[in-house]
N, C-alpha and C positions, 0 to 999 in steps of 0.2 A: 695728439688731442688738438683737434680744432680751436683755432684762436674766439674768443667772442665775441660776438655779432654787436657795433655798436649801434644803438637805438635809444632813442629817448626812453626818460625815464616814464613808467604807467604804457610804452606800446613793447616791452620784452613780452614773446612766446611763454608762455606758461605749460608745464607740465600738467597742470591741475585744470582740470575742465572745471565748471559749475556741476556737472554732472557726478564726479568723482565725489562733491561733498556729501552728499546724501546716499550712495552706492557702496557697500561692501563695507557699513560703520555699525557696530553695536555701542550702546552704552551697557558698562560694567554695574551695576545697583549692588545693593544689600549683597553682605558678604557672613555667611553662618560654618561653622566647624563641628562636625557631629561625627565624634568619634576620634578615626584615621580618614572618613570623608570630608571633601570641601565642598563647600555649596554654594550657588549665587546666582542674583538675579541678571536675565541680559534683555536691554530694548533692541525690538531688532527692527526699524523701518522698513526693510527691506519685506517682514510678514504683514504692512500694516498696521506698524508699530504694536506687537503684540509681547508681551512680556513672558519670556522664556524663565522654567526654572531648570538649571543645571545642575549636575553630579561630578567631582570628581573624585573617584573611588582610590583607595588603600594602596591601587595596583595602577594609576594614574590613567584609567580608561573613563573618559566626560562622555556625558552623554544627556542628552534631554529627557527631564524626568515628565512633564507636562507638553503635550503636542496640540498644535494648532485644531480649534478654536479656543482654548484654555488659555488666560494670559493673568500674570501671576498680579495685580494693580491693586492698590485701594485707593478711594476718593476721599477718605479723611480727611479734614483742611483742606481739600481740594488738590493739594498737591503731594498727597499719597507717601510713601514710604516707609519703610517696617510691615514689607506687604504678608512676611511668608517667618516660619521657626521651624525648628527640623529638632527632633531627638530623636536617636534610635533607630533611624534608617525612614522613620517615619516626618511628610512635611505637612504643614498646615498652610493653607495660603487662602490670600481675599483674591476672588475671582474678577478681572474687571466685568467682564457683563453684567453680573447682577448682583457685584460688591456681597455674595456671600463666600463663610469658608466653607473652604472643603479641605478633604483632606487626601492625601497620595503615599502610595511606596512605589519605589521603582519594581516596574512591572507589572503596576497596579492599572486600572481608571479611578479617576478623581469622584468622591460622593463626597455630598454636601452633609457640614455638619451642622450651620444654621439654618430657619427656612425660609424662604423669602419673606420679604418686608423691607423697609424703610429704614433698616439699619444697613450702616456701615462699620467696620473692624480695620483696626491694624496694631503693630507693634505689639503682638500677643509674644506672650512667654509659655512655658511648658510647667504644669505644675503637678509633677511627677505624685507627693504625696496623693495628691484629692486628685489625680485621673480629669484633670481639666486644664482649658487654658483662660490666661486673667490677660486681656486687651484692653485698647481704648474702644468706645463704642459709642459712631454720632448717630443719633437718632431723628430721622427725616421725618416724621410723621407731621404730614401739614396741622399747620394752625398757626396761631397770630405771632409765635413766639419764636426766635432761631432754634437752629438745631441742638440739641440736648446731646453735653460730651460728657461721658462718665466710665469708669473701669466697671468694667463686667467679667463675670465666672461662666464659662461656659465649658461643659462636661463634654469628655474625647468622643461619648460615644453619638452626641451630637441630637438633633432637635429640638434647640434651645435657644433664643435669643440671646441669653444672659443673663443670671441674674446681679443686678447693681451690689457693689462692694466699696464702690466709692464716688462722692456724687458732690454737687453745692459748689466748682468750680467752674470757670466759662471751660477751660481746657487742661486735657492732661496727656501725658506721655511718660513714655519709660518707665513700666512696674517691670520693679526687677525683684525676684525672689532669691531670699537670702540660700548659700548652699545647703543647709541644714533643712530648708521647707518651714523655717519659724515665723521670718519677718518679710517682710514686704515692703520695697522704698519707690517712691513716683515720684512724678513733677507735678505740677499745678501751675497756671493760672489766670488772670481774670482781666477781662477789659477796663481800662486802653491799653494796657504794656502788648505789645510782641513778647515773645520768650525772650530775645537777646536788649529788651528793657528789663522785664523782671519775673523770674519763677521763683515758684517755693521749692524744697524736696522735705517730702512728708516719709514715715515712716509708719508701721503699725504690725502687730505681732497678728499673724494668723492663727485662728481659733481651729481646734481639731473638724466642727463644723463648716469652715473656709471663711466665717464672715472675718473681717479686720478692727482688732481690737487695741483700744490705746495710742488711736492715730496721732500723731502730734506732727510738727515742725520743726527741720533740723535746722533749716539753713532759707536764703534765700527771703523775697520781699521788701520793701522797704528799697529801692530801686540797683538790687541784686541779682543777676542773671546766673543760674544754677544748670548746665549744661551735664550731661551723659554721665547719671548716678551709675556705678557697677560694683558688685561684690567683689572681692579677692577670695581666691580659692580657699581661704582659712575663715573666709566670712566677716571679713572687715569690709566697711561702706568708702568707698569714694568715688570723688566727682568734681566736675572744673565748675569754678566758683569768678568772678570779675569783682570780688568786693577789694580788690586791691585796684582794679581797673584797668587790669587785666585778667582775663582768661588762665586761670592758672590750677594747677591739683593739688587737691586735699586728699585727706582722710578723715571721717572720724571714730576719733578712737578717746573713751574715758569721757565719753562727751563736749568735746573739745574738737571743731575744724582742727587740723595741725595742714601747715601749707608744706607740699614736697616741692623742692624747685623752682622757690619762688623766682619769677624775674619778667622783664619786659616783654614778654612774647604772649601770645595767644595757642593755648590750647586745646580751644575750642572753635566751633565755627556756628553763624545763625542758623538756629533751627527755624528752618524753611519746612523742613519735611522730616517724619519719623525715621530712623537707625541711623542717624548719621553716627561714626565710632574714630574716634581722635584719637584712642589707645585701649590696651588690651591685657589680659595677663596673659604674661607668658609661665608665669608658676605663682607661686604665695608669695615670693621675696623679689620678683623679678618683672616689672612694667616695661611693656613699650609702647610708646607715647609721640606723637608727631608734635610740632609748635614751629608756630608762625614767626618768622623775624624780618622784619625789613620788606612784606610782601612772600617771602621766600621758605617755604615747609622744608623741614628737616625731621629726622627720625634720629629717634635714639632709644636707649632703656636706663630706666631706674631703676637702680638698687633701692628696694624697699627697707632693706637693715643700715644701708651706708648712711640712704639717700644720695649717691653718686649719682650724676646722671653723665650717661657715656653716647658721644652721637655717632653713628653709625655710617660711614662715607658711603654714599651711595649717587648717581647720576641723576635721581629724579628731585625736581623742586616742588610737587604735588602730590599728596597722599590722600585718599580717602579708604573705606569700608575696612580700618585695619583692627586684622583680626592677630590673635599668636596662639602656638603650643608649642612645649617645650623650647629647643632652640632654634624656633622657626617663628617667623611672621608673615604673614600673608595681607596684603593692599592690594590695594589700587592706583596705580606709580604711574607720573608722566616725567618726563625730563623736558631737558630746550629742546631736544632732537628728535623725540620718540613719544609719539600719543599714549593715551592712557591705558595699561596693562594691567591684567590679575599678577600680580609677582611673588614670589617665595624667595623669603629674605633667612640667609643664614645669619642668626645675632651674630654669632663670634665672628665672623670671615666677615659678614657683608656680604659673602656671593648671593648672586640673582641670580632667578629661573624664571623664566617669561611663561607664565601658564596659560594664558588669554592673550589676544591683541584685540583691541578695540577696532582697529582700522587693516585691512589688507594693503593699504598703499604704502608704498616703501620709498621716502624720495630721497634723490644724492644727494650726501651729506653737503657737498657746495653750494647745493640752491636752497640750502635752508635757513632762515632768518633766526638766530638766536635773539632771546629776549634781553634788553639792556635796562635794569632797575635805573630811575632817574627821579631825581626832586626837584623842585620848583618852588619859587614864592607864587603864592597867588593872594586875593584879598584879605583886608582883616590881617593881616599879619602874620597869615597862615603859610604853612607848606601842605601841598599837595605831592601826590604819587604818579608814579605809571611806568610802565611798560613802554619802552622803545623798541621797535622791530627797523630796524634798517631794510631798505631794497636787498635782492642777495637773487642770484640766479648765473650758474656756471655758465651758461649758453650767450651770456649778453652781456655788456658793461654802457653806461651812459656817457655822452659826450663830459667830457672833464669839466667845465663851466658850470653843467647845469645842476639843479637841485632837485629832488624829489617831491612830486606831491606828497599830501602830508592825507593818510585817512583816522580820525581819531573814531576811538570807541568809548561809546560807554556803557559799562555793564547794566543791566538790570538789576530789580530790584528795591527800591537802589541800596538795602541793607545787604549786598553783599561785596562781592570784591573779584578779581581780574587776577591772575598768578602766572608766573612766568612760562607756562607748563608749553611744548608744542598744542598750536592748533590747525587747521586745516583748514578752518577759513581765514585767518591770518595771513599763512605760505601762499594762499591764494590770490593773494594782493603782494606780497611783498614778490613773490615770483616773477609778477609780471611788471615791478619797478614803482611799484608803490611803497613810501612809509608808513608806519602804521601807530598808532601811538594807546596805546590800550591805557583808559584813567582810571585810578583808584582814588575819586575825587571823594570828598570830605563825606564821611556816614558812610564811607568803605568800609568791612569790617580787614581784621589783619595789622593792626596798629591803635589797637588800644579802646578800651570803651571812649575815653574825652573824644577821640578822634572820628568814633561812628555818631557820638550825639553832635556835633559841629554842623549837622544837615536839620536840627530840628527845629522847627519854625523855619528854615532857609530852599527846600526845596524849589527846584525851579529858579534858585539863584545860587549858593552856594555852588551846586555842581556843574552849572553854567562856568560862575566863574571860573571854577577849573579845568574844564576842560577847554576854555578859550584861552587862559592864560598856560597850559601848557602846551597847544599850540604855537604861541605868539612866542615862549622861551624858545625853544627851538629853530622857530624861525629867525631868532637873535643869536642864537650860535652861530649859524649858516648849516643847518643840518636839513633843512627841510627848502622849498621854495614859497616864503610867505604869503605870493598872490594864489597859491593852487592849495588851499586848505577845505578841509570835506570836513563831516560830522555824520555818526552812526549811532545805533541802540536802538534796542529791544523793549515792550513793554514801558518799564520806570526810563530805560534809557531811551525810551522812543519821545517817552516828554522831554527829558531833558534835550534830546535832538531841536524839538520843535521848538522849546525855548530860545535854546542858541540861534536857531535860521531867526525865530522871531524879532528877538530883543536886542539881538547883535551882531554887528556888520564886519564877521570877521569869518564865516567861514562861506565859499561860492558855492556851497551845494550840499544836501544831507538827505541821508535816509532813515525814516522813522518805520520800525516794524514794530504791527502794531503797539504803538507807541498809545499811550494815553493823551487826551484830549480834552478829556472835560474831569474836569475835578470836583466839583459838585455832584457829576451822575455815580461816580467811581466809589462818593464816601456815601451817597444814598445807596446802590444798588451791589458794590461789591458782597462775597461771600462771608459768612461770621468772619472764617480767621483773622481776616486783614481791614474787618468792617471799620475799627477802629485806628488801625496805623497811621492814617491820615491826621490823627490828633493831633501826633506829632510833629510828622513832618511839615503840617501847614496850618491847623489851628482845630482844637476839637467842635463836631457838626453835632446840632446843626448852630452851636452858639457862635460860630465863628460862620456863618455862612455870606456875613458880608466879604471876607477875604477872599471865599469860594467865586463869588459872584464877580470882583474886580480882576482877579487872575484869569478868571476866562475871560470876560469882556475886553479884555487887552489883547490876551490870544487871538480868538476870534474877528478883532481889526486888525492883526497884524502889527502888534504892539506900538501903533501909533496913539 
């Protein structure tokens, strides 16, 4: 083996072109189990970003059920998910072209079963008694007022809009129908909150008719975030609840939340988007459940009769779309080393089976930068988070002295959060001798409700400070080289980008993608879901519009 090539740090050869990020990558979505089938959604850039729906059968031969121009999308909240439900061999999915459903079997062509118009659907369920499905359903139809979000019945055999069965909230998600076909349980609710400030879960006994009778309030409001209600296969209701202050699972049973497992972790994650699934039955007595500690996801099951909860060793520190049956689990698994896969989890063993690969590229395990959890003091008294990626590339090593530039990221959002999971555009700088510093700055989710509200009222400062101040620790370790520091992000982290170049004289250069800019245009013109967020994060509009008006005007000269 060839000695390594010494080169300064930021000019190593890279294995990873810019071209490779975007070439031969699906993303894994929505994940459904119908039968001894497994199903799921895939983005595929490479058709045009068209959304595939997939089959994998009894006999493990996958295959695409929906072909090009068909793509499985809804525009609901804008950011879609819960696009497609499968019973019976048969799927239901929101088309993105004209956000109608249709419906498919393999083998089939797709017919629509709503008709065109102004509506959008998603997160539909199958409501096997009454031969229909009950989704969310925003209604576009111009005039003075936002779009109109309400659960609607819409019949299998299709040419129906919907008719309303539940209505009078700004927003709803996840009707899940009890296994008996009785009761019916959602979420709710209302501007200013986001969901991960505060939903209801309402409940209500289906009439032989379908309309919902006896609706009431389980849980949830009064500044309580109710995440992913589900039945247990015996028809007991549960769901992750933060009235602890954290993300954690219930049941209720006797009319009484009872908490399973209580403890400092997160169970949940911001609903951003429709089907996100934290956990799953895998029988009547047997959950498994993922929870966040420290930034870091782990999988385990709960014994439902113990309450034992058992964690399950496995390589991956990121889980989403997990589904189970019997003594099987099914995700979507990233490790430090390995992008994000469909996996088949044996509970008892822990053995994997890689059913999917999100990416074709495969790199040597020595040039790949493993993630290093790190804490920091930053202002106010606080600690902040993030992600350490060291340089790493077998082909190269840096002159002994010298120190690596430093690229920090900051996620989007900015209610969400950064996990240690391989990424590809991360290897992509670290390969070629750059550090990389990924923040989980304050209003991250993954540590706690106190810890996501710590950004309210403080946006554009708060997250500043941390990701300057966990630049500048680093640079006090001697890990980084403190005059060669950058700044990144997307979207929320594209203002926080332009904040930091603006307001403070510590990083030599940044990249804002489309990053936000004007914060007054954002809380006038954004879309309902998030019309209000800015309440929060900076002051509610337009009673606060002097504070709109001073935070640009500072921007806009360049924070002099």
């Amino acid at each position: 083996m060839a000695k390594p090539l010494v080169a300064p740090y930021g000019a190593w050869k890279s294995p990873i072109t810019a071209e490779a990020l975007v070439q031969d990558q699906v993303g894994i979505g929505l994940v459904a189990i119908d039968g001894e089938d497994l199903w799921w959604s895939e983005g595929r850039p490479a058709e045009g970003g068209r959304t595939a729906l997939v089959r994998r059968d009894a006999s493990g031969r996958v295959a695409d059920v929906i072909g090009s121009p068909w793509s499985a999308r809804t525009r609901v909240h804008e950011y879609g998910g819960g696009s497609f439900a499968v019973v019976d061999g048969r799927v239901f999915f929101a088309n993105d072209r004209d956000q109608r459903l249709h419906t498919v079997a393999p083998g089939e062509d797709p017919r629509p079963l709503t008709p065109a118009g102004p509506w959008r659907f998603a997160d539909a369920v199958v409501d096997r008694a009454r031969r229909r499905l009950i989704a969310v359903r925003e209604d576009h139809t111009p005039g003075p007022t936002a779009p109109a979000n309400t659960l609607v019945a819409i019949p299998v055999e299709g040419g129906h809009p919907g008719v309303v069965i539940a209505s009078g909230h700004d927003f709803y998600s996840n009707p899940r129908i009890s296994p008996d076909g009785r009761r019916l349980a959602w979420l709710a609710w209302n501007h200013p909150s986001m969901p991960w400030d505060e939903t209801e879960l309402w409940i209500g006994d289906l009439r032989s008719d379908g309309a919902i009778a006896g609706a009431r309030r389980l849980a949830g409001g009064s500044g309580e975030s109710v995440f992913q209600p589900e039945w247990s296969p015996d028809g007991v209701l549960h769901l992750v609840s933060d009235r602890t202050g954290w993300w954690n699972l219930y049941r209720h049973v006797g009319g009484e939340m009872r908490p399973l497992a209580p403890m400092a972790a997160e169970f949940g994650v911001p609903q951003w988007s429709f089907g996100a699934t934290t956990y799953a039955f895998a029988s009547a007595t047997t959950l498994v459940c993922t929870s966040c500690r420290g930034g870091v996801w782990h999988l385990s099951t709960l014994d439902l009769t113990s309450g034992s909860l058992r964690e399950i060793a496995t390589p991956f520190v990121a889980f989403s779309g997990v589904r189970a049956r019997g003594d099987r689990a099914f995700v979507v698994a990233a490790s430090a080393t390995e992008p994000p896969g469909l996996v088949e989890i044996d509970l008892e063993t822990g053995a994997q089976r890689l059913l999917r690969r999100s990416s074709s590229i495969v790199l040597d395990p020595e040039s790949v930068s493993v993630a290093e959890p790190i804490e920091f003091a930053t202002t106010d008294g606080a600690t902040a988070y993030a992600f350490y990626y060291a340089p790493r590339n077998r082909d190269a090593v840096a002159p002994p002295e010298e120190r690596p530039p430093l690229r920090v990221r900051s996620h989007g959002g900015p209610t969400a959060a950064s996990d240690g999971s391989f990424k590809l555009a991360i290897q992509y700088w670290t390969s070629r001798g750059f550090a990389v510093l990924d923040v989980n700055y304050r209003g991250s989710t993954g540590y706690g409700r106190a810890y996501r509200e710590l950004l309210r009222g403080a946006w554009g400062i708060a997250d500043v400070d941390d990701c300057v101040n966990g630049a500048l620790a680093l640079a006090q370790r001697d890990r980084v080289d403190g005059g060669r520091l950058t700044i990144s992000g997307g979207s929320a982290g594209g203002f926080t980008t332009l904040c930091a170049l603006t307001f403070r004289d510590v990083f030599r250069a940044g990249a804002s993608h489309y990053g936000i800019g004007d914060l007054a245009a954002l809380a006038r013109d954004t879309h309902k879901f998030e019309a209000r967020y800015l309440d929060s994060l900076v002051a509610p509009w337009p009673a606060g519009e002097a504070v709109y008006r001073v935070a640009d005007a500072v921007v806009a000269r360049g924070g002099r």
